[in-house]
Phi, psi and omega in degrees: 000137173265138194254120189252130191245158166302321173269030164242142226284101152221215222260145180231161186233154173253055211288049184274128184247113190271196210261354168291019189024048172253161184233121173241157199249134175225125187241143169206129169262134193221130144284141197251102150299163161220107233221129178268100171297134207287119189306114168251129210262114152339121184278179177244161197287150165296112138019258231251004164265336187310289171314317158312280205300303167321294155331301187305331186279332191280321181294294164321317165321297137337311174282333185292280182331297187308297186280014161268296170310306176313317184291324194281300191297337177299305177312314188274349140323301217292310197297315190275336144285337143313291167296003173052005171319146197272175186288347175315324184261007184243313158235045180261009193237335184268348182266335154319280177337301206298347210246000172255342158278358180270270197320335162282329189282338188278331146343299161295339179282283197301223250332301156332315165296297188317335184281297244271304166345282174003283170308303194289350177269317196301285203299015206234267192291014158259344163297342187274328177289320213304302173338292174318322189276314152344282202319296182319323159320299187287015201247347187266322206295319187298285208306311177318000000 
């Protein structure tokens, strides 16, 4: 049986082929550690920073969308007092707008829901552990 230890040294070979159809060969002796990283498991997180930080993103989010719209009506104020446009395009340029915050605010809603759903499966199943413990507990206490 062959024993493969980390300190033995080996060949690794190199083959490179120039356009002269000549080979030329390069050997290098190296030792290769091989060292396995240790799995370290995340700890977990609390409830209510899970939730927190989940609110906090949805809030951003929000504000990033509300200054994408603010940003869209400023331009489009700006392009239509430039362009000397008649009001027919100024508010067909405002009905664009209204009907792309809509479809983002509808957007933010499933998601929102999706969040919410979320949440409402997690607190669901840590009552279900609590329960379970309940139980187990009142089943030691009686037995004791």
């Amino acid at each position: 049986m062959a024993s493969f230890s980390s300190r033995q040294p080996t060949i690794v070979e190199i083959r490179i082929y120039a356009p002269a159809t000549s080979t030329v060969s390069i050997t290098e002796t190296s030792t290769v550690r091989r060292r396995r990283k240790p799995v370290v498991s995340k700890p977990k997180r609390p409830l209510w920073l899970t939730l927190l930080r989940i609110l906090f993103k949805n809030l951003l989010l929000l504000l990033v969308i509300w200054g994408l719209i603010q940003t869209i009506r400023k331009l489009t104020l700006k392009s239509a007092d430039s362009s000397g446009g008649s009001v027919m395009d100024f508010k067909q340029q405002i009905v664009e707008v209204e009907s792309f915050s809509e479809i983002t605010k509808n957007t933010m809603e499933v998601r929102k829901e999706s969040v919410n759903r979320k949440i409402e499966r997690e607190v669901n199943h840590r009552f279900e552990i609590l329960n379970e413990v309940r139980m187990i507990v009142r089943d030691i206490v009686e037995k004791g």
